[in-house]
DSSP file (Angstrom, degrees, kcal/mol; ACC not computed):
  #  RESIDUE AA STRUCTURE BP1 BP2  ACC     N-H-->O    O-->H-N    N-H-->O    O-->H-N    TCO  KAPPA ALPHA  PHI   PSI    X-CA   Y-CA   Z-CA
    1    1 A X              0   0    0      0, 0.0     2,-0.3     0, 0.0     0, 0.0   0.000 360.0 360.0 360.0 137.9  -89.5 -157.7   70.1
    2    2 A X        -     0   0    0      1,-0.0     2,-0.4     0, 0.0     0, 0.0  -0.495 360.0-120.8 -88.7 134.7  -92.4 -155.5   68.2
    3    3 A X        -     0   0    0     -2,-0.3     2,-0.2     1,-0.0    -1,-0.0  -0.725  21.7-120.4 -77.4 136.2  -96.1 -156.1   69.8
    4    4 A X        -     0   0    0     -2,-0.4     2,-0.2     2,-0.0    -1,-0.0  -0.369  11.9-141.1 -58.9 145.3  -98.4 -157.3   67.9
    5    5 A X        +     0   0    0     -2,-0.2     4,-0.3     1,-0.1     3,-0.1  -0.633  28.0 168.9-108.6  60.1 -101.8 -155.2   67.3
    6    6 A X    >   +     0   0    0     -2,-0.2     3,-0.5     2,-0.2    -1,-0.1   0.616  62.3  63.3 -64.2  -8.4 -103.9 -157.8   67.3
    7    7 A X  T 3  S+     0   0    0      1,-0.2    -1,-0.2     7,-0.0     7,-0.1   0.920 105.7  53.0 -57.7 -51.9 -107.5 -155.4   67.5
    8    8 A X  T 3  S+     0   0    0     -3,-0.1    -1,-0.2     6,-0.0    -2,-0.2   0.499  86.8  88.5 -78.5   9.2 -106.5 -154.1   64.4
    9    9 A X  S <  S-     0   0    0     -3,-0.5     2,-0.2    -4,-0.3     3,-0.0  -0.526  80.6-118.2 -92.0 145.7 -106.0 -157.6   62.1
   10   10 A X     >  -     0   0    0     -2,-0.1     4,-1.8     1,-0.0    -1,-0.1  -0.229  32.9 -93.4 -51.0 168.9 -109.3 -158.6   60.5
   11   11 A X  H  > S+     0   0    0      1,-0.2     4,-2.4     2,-0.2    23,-0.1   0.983 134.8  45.2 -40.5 -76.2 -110.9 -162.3   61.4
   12   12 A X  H  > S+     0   0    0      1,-0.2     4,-1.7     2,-0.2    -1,-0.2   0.757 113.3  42.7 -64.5 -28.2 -109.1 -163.4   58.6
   13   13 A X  H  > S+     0   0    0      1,-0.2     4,-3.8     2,-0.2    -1,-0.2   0.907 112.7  58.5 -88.0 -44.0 -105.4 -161.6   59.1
   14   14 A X  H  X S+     0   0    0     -4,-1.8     4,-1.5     1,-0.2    -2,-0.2   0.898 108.6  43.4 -71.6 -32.8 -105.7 -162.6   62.7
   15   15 A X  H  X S+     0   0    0     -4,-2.4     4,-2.8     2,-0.2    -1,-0.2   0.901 113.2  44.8 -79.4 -33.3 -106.0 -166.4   61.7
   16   16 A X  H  X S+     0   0    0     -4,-1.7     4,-1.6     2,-0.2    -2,-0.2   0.953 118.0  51.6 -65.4 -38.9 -103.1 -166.8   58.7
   17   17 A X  H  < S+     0   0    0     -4,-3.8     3,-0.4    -5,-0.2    -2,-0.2   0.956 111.2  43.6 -75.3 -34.8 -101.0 -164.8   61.4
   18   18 A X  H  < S+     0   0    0     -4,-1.5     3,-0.4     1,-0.2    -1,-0.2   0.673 119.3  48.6   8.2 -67.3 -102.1 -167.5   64.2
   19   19 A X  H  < S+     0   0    0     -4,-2.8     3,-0.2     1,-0.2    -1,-0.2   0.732 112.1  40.9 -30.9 -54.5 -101.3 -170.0   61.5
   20   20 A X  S  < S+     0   0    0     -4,-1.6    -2,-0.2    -3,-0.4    -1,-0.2  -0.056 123.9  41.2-119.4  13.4  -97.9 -168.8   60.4
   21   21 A X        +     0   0    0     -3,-0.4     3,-0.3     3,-0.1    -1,-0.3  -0.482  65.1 162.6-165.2  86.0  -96.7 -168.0   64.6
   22   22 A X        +     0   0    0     -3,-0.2    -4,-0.1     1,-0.2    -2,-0.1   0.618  66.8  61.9 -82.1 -10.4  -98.1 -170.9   66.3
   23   23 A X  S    S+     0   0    0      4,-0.0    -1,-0.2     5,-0.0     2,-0.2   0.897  78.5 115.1 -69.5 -32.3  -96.0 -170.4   69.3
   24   24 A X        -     0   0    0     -3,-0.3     4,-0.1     1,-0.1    -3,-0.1  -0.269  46.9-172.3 -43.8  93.2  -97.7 -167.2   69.8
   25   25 A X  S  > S+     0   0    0      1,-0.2     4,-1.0     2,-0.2    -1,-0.1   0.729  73.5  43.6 -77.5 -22.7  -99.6 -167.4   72.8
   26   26 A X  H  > S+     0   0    0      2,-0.2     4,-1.3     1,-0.1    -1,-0.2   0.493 104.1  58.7 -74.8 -23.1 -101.5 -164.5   72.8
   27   27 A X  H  > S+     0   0    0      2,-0.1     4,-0.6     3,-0.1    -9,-0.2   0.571 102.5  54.2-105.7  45.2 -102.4 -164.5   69.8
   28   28 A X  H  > S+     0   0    0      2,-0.2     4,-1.7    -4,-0.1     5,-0.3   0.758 115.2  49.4 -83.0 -53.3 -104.2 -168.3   70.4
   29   29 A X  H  X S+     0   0    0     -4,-1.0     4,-3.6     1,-0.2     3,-0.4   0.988 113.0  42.1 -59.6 -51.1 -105.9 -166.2   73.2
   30   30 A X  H  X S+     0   0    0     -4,-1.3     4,-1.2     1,-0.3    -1,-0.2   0.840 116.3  47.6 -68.4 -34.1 -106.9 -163.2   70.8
   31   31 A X  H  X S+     0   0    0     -4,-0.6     4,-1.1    -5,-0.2    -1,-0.3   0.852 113.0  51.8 -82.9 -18.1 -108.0 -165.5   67.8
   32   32 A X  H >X S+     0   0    0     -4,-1.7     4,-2.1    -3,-0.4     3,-0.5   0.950 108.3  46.9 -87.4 -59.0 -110.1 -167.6   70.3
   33   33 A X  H 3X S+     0   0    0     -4,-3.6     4,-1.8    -5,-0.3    -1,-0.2   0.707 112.6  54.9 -70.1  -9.9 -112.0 -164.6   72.0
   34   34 A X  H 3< S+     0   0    0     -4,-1.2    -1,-0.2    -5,-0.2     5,-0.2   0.714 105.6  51.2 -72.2 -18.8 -112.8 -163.3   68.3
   35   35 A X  H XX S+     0   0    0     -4,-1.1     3,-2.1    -3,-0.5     4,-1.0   0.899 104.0  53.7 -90.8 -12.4 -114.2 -166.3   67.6
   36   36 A X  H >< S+     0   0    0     -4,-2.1     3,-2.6     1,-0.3     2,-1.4   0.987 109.7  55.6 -66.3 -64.5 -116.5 -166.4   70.6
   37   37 A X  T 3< S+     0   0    0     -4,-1.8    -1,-0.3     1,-0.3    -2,-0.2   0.306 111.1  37.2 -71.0  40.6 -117.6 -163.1   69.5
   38   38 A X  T <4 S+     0   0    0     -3,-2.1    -1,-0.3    -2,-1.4     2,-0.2   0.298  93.3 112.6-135.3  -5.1 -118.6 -164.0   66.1
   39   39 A X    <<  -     0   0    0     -3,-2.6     2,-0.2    -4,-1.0    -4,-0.0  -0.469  62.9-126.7 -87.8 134.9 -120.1 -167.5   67.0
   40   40 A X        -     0   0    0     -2,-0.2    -1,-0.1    -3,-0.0    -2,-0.1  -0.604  10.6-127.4 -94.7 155.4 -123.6 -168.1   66.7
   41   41 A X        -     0   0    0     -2,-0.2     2,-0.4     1,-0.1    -1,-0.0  -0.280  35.3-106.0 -81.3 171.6 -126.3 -169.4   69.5
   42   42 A X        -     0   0    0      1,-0.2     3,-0.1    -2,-0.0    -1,-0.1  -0.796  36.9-172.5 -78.7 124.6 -128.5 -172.2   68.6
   43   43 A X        -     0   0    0      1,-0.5     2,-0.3    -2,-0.4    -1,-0.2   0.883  53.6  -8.1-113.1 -29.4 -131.6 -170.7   68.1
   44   44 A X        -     0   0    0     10,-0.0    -1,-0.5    11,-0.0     2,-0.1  -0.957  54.7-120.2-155.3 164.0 -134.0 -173.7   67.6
   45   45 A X    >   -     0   0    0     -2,-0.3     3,-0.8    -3,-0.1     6,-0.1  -0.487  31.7-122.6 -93.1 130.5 -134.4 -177.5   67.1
   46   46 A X  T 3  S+     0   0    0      1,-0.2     5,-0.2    -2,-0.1    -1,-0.1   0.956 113.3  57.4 -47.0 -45.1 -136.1 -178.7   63.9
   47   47 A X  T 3  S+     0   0    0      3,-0.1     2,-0.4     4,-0.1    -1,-0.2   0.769  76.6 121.4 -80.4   1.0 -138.4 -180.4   66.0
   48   48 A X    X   -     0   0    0     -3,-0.8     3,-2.7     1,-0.1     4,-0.2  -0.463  58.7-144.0 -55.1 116.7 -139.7 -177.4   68.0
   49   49 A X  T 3  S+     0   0    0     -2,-0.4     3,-0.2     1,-0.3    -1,-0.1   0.681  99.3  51.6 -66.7 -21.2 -143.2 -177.0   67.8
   50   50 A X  T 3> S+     0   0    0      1,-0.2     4,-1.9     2,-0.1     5,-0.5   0.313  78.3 123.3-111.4  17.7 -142.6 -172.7   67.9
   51   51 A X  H <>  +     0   0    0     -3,-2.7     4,-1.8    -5,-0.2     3,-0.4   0.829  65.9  45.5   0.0 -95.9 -139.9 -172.8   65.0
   52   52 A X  H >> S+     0   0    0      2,-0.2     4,-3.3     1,-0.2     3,-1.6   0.932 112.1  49.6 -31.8 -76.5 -141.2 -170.6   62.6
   53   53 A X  H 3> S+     0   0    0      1,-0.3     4,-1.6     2,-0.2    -1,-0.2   0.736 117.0  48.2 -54.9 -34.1 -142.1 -167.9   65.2
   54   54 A X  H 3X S+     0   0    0     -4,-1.9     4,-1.9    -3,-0.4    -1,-0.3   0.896 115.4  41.8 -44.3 -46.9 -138.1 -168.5   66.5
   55   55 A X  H <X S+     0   0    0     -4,-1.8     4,-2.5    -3,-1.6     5,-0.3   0.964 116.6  49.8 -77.3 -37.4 -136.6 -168.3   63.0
   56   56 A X  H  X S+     0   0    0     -4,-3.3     4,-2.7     1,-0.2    -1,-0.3   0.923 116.4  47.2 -64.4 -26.3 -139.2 -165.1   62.3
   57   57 A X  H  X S+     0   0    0     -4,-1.6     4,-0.7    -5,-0.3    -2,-0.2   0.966 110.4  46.6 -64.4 -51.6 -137.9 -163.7   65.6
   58   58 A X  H  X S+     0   0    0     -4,-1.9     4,-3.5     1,-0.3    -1,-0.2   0.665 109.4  52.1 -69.9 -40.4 -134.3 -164.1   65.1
   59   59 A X  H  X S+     0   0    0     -4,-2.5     4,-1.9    -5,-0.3    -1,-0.3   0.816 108.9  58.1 -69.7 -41.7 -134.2 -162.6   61.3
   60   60 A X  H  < S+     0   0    0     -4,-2.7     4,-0.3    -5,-0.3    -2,-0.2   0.922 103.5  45.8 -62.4 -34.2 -135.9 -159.7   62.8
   61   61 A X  H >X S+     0   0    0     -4,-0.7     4,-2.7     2,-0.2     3,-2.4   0.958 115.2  46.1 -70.3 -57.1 -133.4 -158.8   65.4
   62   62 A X  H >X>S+     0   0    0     -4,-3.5     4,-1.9     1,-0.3     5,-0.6   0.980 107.9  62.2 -69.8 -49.9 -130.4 -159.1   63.1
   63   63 A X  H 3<5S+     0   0    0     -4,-1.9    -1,-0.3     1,-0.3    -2,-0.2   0.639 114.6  30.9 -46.2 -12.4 -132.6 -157.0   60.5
   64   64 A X  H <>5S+     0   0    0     -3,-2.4     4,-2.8    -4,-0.3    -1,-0.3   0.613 110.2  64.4-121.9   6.1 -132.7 -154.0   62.8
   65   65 A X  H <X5S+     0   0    0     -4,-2.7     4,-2.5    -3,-0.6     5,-0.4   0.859 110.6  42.6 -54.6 -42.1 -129.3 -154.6   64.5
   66   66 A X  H  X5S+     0   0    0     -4,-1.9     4,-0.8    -5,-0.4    -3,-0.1   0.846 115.7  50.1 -75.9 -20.0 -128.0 -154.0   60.9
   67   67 A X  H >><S+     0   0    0     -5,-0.6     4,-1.3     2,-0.2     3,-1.1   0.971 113.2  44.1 -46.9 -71.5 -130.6 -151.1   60.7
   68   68 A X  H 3< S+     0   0    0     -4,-2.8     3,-0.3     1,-0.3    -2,-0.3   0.778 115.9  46.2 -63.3 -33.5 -129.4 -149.8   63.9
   69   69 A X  H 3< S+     0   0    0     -4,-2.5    -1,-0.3     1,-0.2    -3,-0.2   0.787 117.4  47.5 -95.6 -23.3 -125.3 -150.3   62.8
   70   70 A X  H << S+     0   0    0     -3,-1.1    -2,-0.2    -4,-0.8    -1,-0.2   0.584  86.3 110.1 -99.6  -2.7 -126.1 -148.6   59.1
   71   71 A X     <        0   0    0     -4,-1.3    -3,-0.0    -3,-0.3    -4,-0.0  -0.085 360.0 360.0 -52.4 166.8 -128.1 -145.5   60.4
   72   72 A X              0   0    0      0, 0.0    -1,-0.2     0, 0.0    -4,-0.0   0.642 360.0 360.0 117.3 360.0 -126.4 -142.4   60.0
């Protein structure tokens, strides 16, 4: 039986194959621990009095993680 590469599948390749080999128990483990890393935190409640400053924070971090991942 050929091994699977599942590091190398996109998000997307790694789910149709998921799909289309359900028996596949690894790769239920492997689409399940991409999607924890792709899943986002709750970062505030409408009704939180510090919103804004949350929302401003949060847009700042990914704006220089994407800094920081396109330098170069």
């Amino acid at each position: 039986m050929n091994r699977v590469d599942y590091g190398s599948m996109s998000y997307q390749e790694l789910r149709r194959y998921f799909l289309a080999h359900r028996e596949d128990t690894a790769a239920f483990q492997a689409y399940l621990a991409r999607r924890r890393e792709h899943s986002r935190s709750v970062i505030t409640t409408i009704n939180d009095p510090d919103f804004d400053n949350k929302i401003q924070a949060a847009i700042n971090q990914q704006m220089a993680e994407y800094r920081s991942s396109n330098a170069g």
